[in-house]
Each structure stands twice: as C-alpha cells, then as structure tokens.
BALOBA-1460 file (C-alpha; in Angstrom, 3 decimals):
// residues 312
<rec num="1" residu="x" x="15.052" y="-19.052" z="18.660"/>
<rec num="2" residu="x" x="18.022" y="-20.330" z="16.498"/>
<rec num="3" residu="x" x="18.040" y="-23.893" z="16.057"/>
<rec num="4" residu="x" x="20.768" y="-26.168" z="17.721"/>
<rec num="5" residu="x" x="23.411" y="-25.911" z="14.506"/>
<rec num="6" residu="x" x="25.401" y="-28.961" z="15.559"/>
<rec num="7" residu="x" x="22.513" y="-31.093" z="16.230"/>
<rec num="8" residu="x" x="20.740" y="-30.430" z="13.410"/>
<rec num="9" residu="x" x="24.213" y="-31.205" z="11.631"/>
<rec num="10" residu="x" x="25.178" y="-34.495" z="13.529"/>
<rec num="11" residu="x" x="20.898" y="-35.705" z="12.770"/>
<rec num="12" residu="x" x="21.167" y="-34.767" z="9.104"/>
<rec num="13" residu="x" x="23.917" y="-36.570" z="8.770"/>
<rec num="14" residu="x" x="22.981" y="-39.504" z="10.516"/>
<rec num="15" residu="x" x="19.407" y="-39.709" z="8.354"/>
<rec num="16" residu="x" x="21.339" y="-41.094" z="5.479"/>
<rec num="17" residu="x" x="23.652" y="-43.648" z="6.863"/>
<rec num="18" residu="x" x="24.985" y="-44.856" z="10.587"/>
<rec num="19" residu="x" x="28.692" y="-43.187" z="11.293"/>
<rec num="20" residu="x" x="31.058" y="-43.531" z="13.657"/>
<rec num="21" residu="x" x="32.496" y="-40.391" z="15.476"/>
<rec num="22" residu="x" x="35.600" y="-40.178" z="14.447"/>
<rec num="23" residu="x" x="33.576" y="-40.040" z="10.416"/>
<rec num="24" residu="x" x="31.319" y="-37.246" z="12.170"/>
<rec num="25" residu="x" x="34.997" y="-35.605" z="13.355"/>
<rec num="26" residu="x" x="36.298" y="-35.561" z="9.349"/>
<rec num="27" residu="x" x="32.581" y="-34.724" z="7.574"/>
<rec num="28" residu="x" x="31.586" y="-31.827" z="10.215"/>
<rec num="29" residu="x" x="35.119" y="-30.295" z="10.615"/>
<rec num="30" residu="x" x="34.470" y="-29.895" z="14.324"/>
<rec num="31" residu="x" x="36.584" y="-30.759" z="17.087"/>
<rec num="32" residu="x" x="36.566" y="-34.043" z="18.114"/>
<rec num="33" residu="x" x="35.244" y="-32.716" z="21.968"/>
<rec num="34" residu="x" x="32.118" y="-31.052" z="20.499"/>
<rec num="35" residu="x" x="30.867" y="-33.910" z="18.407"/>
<rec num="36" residu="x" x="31.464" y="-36.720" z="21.642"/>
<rec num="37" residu="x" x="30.023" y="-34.386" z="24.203"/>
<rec num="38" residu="x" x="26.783" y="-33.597" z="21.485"/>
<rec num="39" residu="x" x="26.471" y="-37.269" z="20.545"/>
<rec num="40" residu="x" x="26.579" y="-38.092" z="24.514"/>
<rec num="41" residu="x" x="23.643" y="-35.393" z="24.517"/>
<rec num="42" residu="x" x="21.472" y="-36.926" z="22.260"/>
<rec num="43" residu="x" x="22.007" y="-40.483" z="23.008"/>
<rec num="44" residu="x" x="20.749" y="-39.231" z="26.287"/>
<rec num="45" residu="x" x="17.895" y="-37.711" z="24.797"/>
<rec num="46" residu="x" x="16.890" y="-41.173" z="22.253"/>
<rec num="47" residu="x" x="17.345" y="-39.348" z="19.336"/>
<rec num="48" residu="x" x="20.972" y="-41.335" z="18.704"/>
<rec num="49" residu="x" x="21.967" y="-44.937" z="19.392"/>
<rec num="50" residu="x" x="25.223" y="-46.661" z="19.621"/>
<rec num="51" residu="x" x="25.240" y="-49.849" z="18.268"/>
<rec num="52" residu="x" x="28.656" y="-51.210" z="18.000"/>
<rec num="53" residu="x" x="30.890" y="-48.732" z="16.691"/>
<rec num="54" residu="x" x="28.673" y="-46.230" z="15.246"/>
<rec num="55" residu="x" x="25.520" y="-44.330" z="15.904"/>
<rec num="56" residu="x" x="22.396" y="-44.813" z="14.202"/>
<rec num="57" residu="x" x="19.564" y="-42.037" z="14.723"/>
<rec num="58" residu="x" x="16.110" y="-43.163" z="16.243"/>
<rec num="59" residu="x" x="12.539" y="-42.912" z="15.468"/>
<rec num="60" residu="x" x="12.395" y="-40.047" z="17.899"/>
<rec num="61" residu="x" x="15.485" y="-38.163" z="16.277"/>
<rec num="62" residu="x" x="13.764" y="-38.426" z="13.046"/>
<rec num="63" residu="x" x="11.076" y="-36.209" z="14.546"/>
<rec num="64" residu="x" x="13.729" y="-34.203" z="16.478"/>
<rec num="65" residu="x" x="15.267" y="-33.363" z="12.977"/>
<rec num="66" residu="x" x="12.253" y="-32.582" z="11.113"/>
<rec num="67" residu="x" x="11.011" y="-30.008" z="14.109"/>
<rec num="68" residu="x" x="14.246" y="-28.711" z="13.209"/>
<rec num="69" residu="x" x="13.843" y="-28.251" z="9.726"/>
<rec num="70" residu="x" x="10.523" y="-26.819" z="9.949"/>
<rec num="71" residu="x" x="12.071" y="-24.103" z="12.569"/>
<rec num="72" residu="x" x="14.370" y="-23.079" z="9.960"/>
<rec num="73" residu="x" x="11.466" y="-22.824" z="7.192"/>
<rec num="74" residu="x" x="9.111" y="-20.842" z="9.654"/>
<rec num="75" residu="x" x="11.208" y="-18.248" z="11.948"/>
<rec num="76" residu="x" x="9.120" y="-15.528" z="13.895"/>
<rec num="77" residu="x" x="10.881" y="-12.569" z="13.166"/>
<rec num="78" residu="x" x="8.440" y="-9.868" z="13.404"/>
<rec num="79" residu="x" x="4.939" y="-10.108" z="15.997"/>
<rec num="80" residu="x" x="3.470" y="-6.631" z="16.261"/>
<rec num="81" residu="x" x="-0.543" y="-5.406" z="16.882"/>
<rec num="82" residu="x" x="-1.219" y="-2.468" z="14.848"/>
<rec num="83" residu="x" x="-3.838" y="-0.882" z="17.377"/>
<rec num="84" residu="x" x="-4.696" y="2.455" z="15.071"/>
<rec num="85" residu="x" x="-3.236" y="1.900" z="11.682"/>
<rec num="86" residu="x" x="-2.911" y="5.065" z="9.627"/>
<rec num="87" residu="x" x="-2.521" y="6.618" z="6.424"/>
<rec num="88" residu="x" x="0.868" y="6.457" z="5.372"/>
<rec num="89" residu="x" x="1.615" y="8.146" z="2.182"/>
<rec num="90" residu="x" x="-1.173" y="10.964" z="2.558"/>
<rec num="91" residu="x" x="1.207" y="14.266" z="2.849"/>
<rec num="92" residu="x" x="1.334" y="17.764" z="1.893"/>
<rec num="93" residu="x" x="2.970" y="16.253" z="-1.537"/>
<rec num="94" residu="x" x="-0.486" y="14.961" z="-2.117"/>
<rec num="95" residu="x" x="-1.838" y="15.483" z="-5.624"/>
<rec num="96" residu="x" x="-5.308" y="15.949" z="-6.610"/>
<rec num="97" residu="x" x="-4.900" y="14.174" z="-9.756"/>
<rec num="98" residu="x" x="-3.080" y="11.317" z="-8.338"/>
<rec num="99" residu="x" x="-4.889" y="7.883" z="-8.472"/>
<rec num="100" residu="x" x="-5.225" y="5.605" z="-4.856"/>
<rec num="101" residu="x" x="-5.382" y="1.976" z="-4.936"/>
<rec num="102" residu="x" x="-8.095" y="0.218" z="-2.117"/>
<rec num="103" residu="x" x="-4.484" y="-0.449" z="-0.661"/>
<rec num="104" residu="x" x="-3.353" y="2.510" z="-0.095"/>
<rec num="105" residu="x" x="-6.152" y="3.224" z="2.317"/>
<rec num="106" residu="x" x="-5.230" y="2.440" z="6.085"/>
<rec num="107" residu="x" x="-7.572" y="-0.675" z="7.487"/>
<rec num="108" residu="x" x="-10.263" y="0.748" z="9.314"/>
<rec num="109" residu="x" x="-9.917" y="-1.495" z="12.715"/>
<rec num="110" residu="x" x="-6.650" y="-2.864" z="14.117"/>
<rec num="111" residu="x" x="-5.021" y="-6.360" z="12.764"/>
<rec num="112" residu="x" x="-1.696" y="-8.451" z="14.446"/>
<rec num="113" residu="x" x="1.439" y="-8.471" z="12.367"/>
<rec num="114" residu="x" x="3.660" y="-11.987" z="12.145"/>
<rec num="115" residu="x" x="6.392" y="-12.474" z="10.060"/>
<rec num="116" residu="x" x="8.027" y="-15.696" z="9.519"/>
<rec num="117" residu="x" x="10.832" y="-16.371" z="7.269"/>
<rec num="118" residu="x" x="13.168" y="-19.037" z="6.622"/>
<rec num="119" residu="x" x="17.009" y="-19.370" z="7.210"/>
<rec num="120" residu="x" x="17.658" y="-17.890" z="4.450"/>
<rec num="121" residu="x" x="16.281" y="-14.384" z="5.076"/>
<rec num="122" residu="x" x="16.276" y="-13.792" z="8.149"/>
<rec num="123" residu="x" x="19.549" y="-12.087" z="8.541"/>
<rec num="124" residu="x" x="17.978" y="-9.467" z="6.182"/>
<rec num="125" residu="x" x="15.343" y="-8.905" z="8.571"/>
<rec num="126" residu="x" x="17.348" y="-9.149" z="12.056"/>
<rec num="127" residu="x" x="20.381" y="-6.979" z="10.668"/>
<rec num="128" residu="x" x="17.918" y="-4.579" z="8.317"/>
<rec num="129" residu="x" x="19.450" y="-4.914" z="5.426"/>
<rec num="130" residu="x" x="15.880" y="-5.222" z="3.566"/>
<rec num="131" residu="x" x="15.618" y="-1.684" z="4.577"/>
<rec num="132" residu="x" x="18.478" y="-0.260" z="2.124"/>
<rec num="133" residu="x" x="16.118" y="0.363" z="-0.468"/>
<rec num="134" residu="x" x="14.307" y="2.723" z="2.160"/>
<rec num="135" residu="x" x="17.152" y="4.997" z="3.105"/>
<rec num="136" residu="x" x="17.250" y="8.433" z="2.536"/>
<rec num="137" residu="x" x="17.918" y="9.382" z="-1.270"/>
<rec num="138" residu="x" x="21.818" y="11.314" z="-1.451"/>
<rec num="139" residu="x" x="22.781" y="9.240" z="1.928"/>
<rec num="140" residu="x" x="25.899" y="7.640" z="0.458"/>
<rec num="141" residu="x" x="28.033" y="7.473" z="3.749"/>
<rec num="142" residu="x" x="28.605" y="3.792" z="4.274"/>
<rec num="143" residu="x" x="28.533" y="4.358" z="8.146"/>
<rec num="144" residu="x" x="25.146" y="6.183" z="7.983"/>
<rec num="145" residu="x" x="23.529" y="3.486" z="5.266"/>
<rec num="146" residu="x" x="24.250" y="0.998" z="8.151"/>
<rec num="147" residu="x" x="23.106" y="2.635" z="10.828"/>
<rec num="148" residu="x" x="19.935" y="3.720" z="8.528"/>
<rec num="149" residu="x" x="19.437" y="-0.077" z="7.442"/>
<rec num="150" residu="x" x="19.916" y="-1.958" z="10.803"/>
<rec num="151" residu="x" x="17.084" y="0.822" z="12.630"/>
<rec num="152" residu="x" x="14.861" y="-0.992" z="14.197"/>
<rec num="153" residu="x" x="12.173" y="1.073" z="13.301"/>
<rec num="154" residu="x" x="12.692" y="1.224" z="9.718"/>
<rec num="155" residu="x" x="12.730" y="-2.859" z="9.902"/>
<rec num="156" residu="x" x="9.166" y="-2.203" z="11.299"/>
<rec num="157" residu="x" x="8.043" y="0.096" z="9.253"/>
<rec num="158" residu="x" x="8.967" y="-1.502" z="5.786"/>
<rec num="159" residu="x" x="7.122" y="-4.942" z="7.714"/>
<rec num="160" residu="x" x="3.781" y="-3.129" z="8.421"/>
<rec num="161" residu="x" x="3.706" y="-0.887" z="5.007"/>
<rec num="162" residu="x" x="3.244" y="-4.485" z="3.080"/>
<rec num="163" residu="x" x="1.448" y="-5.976" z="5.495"/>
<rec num="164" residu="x" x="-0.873" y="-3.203" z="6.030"/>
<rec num="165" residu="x" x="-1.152" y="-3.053" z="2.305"/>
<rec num="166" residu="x" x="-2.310" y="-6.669" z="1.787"/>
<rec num="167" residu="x" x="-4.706" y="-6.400" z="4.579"/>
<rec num="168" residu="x" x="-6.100" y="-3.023" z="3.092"/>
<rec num="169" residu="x" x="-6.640" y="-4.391" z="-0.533"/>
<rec num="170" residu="x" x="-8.354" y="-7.566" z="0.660"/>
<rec num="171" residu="x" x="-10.416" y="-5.902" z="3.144"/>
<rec num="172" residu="x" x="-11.865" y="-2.418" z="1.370"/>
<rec num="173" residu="x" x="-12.803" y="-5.345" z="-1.781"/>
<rec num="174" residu="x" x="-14.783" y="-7.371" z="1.230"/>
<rec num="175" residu="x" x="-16.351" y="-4.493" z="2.857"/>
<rec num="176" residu="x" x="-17.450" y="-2.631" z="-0.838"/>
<rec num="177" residu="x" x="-18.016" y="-5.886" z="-1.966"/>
<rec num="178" residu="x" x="-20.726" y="-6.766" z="0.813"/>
<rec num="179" residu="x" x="-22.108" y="-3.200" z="1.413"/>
<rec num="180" residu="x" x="-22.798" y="-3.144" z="-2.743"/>
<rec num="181" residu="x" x="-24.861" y="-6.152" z="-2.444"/>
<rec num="182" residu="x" x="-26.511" y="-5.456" z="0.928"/>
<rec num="183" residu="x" x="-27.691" y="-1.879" z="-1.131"/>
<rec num="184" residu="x" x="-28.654" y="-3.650" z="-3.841"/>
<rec num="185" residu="x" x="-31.021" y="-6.341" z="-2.054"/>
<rec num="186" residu="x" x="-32.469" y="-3.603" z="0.303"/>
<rec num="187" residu="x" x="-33.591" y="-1.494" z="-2.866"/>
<rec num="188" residu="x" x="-35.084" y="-4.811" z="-4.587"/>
<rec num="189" residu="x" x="-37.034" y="-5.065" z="-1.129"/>
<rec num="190" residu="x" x="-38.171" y="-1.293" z="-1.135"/>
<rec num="191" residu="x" x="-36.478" y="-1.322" z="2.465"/>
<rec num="192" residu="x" x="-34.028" y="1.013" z="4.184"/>
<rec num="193" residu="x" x="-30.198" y="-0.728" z="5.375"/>
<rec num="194" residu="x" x="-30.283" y="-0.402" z="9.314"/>
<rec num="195" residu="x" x="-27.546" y="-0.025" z="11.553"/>
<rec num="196" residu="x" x="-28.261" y="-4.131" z="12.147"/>
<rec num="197" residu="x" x="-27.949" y="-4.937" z="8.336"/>
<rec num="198" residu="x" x="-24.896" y="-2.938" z="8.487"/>
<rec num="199" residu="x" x="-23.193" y="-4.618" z="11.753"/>
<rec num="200" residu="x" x="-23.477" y="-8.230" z="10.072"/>
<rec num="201" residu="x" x="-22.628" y="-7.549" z="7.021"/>
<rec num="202" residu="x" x="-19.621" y="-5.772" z="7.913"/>
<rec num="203" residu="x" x="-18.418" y="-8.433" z="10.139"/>
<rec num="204" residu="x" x="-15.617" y="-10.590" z="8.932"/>
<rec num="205" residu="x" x="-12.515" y="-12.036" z="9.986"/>
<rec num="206" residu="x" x="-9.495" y="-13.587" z="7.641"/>
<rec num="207" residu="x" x="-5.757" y="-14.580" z="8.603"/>
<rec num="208" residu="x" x="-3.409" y="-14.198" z="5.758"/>
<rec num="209" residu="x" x="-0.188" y="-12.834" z="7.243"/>
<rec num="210" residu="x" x="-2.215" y="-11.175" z="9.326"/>
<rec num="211" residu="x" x="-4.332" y="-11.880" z="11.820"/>
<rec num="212" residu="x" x="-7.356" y="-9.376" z="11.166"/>
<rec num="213" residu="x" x="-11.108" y="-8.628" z="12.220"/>
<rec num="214" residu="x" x="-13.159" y="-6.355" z="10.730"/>
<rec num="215" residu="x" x="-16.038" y="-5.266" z="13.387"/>
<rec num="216" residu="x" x="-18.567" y="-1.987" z="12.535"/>
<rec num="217" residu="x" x="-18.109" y="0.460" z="15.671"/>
<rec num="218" residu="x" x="-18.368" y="4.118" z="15.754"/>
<rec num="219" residu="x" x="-14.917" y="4.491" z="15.479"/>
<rec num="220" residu="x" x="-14.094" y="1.976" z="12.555"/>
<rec num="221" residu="x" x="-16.842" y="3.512" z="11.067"/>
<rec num="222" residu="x" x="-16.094" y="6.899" z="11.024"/>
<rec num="223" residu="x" x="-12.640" y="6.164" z="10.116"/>
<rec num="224" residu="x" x="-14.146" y="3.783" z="7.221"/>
<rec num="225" residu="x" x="-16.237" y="6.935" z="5.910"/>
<rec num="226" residu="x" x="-13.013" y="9.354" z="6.145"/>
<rec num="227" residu="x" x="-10.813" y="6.811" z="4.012"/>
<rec num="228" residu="x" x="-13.291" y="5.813" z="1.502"/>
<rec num="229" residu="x" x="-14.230" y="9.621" z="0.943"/>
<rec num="230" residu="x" x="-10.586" y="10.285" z="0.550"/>
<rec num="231" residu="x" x="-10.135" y="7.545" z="-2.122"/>
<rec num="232" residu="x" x="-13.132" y="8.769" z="-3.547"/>
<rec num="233" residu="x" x="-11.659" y="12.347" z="-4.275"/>
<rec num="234" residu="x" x="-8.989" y="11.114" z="-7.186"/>
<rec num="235" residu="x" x="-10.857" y="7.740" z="-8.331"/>
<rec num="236" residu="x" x="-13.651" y="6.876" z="-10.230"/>
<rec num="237" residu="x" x="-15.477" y="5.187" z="-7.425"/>
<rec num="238" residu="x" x="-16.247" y="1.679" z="-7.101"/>
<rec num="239" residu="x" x="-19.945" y="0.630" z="-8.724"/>
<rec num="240" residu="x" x="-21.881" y="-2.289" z="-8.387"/>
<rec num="241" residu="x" x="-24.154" y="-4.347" z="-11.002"/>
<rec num="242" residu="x" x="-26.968" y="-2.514" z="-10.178"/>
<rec num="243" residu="x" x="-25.955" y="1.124" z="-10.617"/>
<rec num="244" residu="x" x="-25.392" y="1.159" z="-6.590"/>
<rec num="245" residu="x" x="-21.844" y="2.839" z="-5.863"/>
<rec num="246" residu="x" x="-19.002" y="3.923" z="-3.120"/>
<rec num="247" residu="x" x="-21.340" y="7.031" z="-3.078"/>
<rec num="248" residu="x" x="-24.292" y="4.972" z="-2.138"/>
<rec num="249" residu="x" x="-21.815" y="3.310" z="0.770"/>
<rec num="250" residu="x" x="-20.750" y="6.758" z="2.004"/>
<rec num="251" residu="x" x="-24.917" y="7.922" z="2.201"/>
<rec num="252" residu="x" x="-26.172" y="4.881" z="3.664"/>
<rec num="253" residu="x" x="-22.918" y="5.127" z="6.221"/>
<rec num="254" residu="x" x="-23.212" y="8.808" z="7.162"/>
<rec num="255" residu="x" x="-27.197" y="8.457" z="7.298"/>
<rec num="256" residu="x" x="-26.280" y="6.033" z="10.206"/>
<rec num="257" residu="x" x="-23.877" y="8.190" z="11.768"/>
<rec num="258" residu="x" x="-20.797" y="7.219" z="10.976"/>
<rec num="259" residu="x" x="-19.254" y="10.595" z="10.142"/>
<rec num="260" residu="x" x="-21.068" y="13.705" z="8.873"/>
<rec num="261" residu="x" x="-23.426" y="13.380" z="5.775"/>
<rec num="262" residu="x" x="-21.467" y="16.260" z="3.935"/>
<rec num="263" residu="x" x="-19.165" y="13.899" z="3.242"/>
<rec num="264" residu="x" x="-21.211" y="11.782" z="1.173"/>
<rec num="265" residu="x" x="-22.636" y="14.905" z="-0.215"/>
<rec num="266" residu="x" x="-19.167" y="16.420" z="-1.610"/>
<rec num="267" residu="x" x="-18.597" y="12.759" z="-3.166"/>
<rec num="268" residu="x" x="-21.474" y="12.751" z="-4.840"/>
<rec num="269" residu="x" x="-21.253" y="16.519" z="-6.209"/>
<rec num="270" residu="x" x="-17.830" y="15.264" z="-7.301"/>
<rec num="271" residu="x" x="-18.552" y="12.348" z="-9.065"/>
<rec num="272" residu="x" x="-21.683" y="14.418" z="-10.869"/>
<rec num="273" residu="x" x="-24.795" y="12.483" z="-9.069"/>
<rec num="274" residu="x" x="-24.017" y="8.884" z="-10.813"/>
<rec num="275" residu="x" x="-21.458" y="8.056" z="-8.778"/>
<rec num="276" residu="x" x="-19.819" y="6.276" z="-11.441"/>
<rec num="277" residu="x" x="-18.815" y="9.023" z="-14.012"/>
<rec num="278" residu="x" x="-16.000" y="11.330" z="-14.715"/>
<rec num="279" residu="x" x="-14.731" y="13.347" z="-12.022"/>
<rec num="280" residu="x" x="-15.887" y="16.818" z="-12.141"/>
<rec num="281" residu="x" x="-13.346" y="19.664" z="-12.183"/>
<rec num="282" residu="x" x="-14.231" y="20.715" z="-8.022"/>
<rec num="283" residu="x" x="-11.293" y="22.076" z="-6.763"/>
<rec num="284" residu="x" x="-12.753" y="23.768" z="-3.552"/>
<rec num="285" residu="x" x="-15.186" y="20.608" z="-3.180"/>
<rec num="286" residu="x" x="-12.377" y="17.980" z="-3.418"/>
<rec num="287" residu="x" x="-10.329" y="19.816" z="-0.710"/>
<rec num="288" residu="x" x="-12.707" y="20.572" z="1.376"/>
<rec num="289" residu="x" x="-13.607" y="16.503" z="1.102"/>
<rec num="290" residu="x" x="-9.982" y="15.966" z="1.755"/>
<rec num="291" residu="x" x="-9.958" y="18.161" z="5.168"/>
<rec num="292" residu="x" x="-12.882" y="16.814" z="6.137"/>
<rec num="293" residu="x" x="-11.601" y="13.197" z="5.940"/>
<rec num="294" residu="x" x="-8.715" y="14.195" z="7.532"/>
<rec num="295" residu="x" x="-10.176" y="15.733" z="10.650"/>
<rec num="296" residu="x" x="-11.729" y="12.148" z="11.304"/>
<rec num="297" residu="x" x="-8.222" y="10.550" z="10.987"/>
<rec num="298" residu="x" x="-6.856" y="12.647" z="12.792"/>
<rec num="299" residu="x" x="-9.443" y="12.589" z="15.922"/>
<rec num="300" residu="x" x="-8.830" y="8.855" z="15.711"/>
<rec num="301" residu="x" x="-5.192" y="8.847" z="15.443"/>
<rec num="302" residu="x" x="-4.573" y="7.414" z="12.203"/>
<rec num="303" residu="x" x="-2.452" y="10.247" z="10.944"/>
<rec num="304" residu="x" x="1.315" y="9.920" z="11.967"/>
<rec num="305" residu="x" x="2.076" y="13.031" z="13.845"/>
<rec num="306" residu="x" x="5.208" y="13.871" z="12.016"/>
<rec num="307" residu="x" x="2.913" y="14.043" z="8.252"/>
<rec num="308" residu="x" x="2.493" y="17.652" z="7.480"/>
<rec num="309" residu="x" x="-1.468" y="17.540" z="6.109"/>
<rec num="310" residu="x" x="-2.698" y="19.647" z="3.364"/>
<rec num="311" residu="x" x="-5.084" y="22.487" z="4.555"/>
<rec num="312" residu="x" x="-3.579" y="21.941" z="8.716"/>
C-alpha cells in the first residue's frame, strides 16, 4: 500500500516549522481545496493543531509521519513460497567441464520469498523494468521489450533466481559444514552416523531475505543427494580438516537411504577414492552420475518442465 502522498507532504512540512494554509497552498503547489479538506482530516485525527493562525503538528503526527517514512523505506513488493525449488540453469547446454558454485544448486526443502524495497525502486519492480536485462537477446522491438519487461512472471523469476541463490550458498555451506564435522567426530568415536545424528544435525532455520528451514525428510534428502552428486561431477568436492569429504556426505547419506548408493559410488570413482583430488577423465561415469541425479529431481519436481535434460 502506497502511502498517503499529501499527508506525508503537509507532516513533513509541518516537522520543521508551524504554517499557515495559505503557506502550505504556495510550498505544496496544490489547490487550495485539497490542502483545507487534508488539514481538516488530520486535525481530526490529532496529528495537526490549529493554534491561532497556523497549524502545528502533534506528538501523535510525529509518529504518524515516521510510520510513513518507514513505509516508504520497507515496501512489500514481492511475498511468494517456493514449495519445490528447482534447478534452474541445468540444460541440455550443460558442460561437463563447467564449474558449479554451492549456489547454483536448488535448496533442498522449500523457503518463503519477501521483497521489500524502498520508494525509490519500486517502480522497477511493479512496472518490470529490472527485468530488461533478462529479455531475449536480438529482441529490439520497443513494443515487445515492454511487454517482455513488465511480465509478471519474468518479475518473479529474476526475484526467486537471487533469492534462491543466497539461500542456496548459505545453506549447502551449513549443511557440508555440519555433516563434515558430524563425520569427523563419529570416526574419532569409532561409531557409525545414524539416521538420528543425521536429523539434528541437519536441522536449521535462518531468515535473511528469506524465510527458510532446513528439515532432513526422505524427500529433502534424496533431493540433497541428487544436487550434491551433480555439483560433485564438475568440482573438486568440498573436504574437511580431517580428510572427510562431499564423498563421505553422499556414502553416509545413501547408506541411510536417501537415494541409491551408486551415487556415492560414481562420485567417488570420479574423484579417484580421496575425494579431494583431480577429477578423473570418466566420461560415461560422470553422465551416468548426471542422469542419475536427474531422475531424483525430476521424481520430486525440481526440474522445470520446459528444460530439455541431457540423456531424457
């Protein structure tokens, strides 16, 4: 909700000095009707006061204007739950040698999208006009680029691509983070992780722009094993301070039964038993990791239905 424009005026003005209305007439430019019907309205309300001549604002219109302020620093202009969040730049462009980042992985359980902007943005956001960058490349048709840039669906896509990217990066370096140590501490024990260990040490909750909670179910595991084995095809894989690695992560998950155990098994043929070397050249390995990763998405929905996916 926009906030009142000629109240917030008429209060801002009236912060620094007492006026009379004909002043507020000359300084606002508005017609003289406007301003004595909205003074009328907030004397009403306290947040003016007459005295003699010219109105003062109150104690309560102080608080009236900074409420108003604040609405203008913090506008909601985007509240969306991503229920199955998926891959979004895995395609049948994919290449074998290219590199993922933690956030290019899609969050393995569902987080709530907000958006709030100030004044000074949010046209770009209700009108789509942060979405130019986005359009199709050759599209040079003026009437197109606007229709392109005001879609309301690119507006929501270009919202949950960084969103879903800062939740990604901050929750894959959580969850390696914790299962690392959790493998490390077991093996100084001489003890086995159990689905338990697993459950609590996988269960975490943080609100950036995002409201998201990470909780260990068959599904958000499955699709955890089937995103970490795809960013384990192209990257040297994540390794913790005692040798432990993502490898290690994707045996003690599959040995649970969160997704099949060959999975773990390619990675590990793939990254030459160490889990921390140089990638082996495996063509027929690596792509059959990559299919079976994406059969898991895929059975969870977390594949958009228009990507064309290497292999079918």
């Amino acid at each position: 909700m926009r906030p009142p424009e000629l109240e917030l005026e008429i209060l801002d003005i009236l912060s620094e000095r007492p006026y009379t209305a004909m002043e507020l007439v000359r300084v606002t430019g508005r017609y003289k009707q406007s301003i004595y019907r909205k003074l009328k309205e907030l004397r009403e309300k306290d947040y003016v006061k007459r005295v003699g001549g010219e109105y003062h604002i109150t104690k309560i219109g102080r608080i009236r204007l900074a409420e108003l302020h604040e609405r203008l620093r913090n506008r909601l202009v985007y509240d969306h739950e991503v229920s199955a969040p998926k891959l979004l730049d895995i395609d049948s462009d994919l290449s074998f040698a290219e590199i993922l980042d933690l956030a290019d992985l899609s969050p393995p359980c569902r987080y709530r999208v907000k958006l709030y902007v100030d004044n000074s943005i949010e046209e770009e956001f209700r009108t789509g006009r942060i979405n130019y960058l986005r359009v199709d490349k050759g599209v040079t048709d003026e009437r197109v680029l606007r229709q392109k840039a005001s879609s309301e669906e690119l507006r929501e896509a270009t919202v949950e691509q960084i969103a879903q990217r800062v939740v990604s990066a901050l929750a894959f370096r959580l969850i390696l983070t914790r299962l690392l140590h959790l493998i490390e501490k077991k093996r100084i024990e001489g003890a086995e992780v159990s689905r338990e260990n697993l459950k609590e040490a996988l269960k975490f909750r943080f609100a950036l722009t995002v409201d998201y909670e990470n909780l260990l179910t068959r599904e958000s595991g499955e699709v955890l094993v089937a995103l970490l084995g795809i960013w384990s095809i192209n990257n040297v894989v994540y390794a913790g301070t005692r040798e432990s690695s993502t490898v290690d992560v994707l045996k003690v998950l599959t040995s649970l039964g969160y997704g099949p155990t060959r999975i773990a098994e390619l990675a590990e043929r793939i990254h030459g038993g160490s889990g921390a070397g140089d990638l082996r050249d495996l063509g027929k390995e690596r792509m059959e990791l990559f299919d079976l990763c994406m059969k898991i998405l895929r059975k969870h929905g977390r594949i958009p239905r228009e990507r064309i996916i290497y292999g079918g």
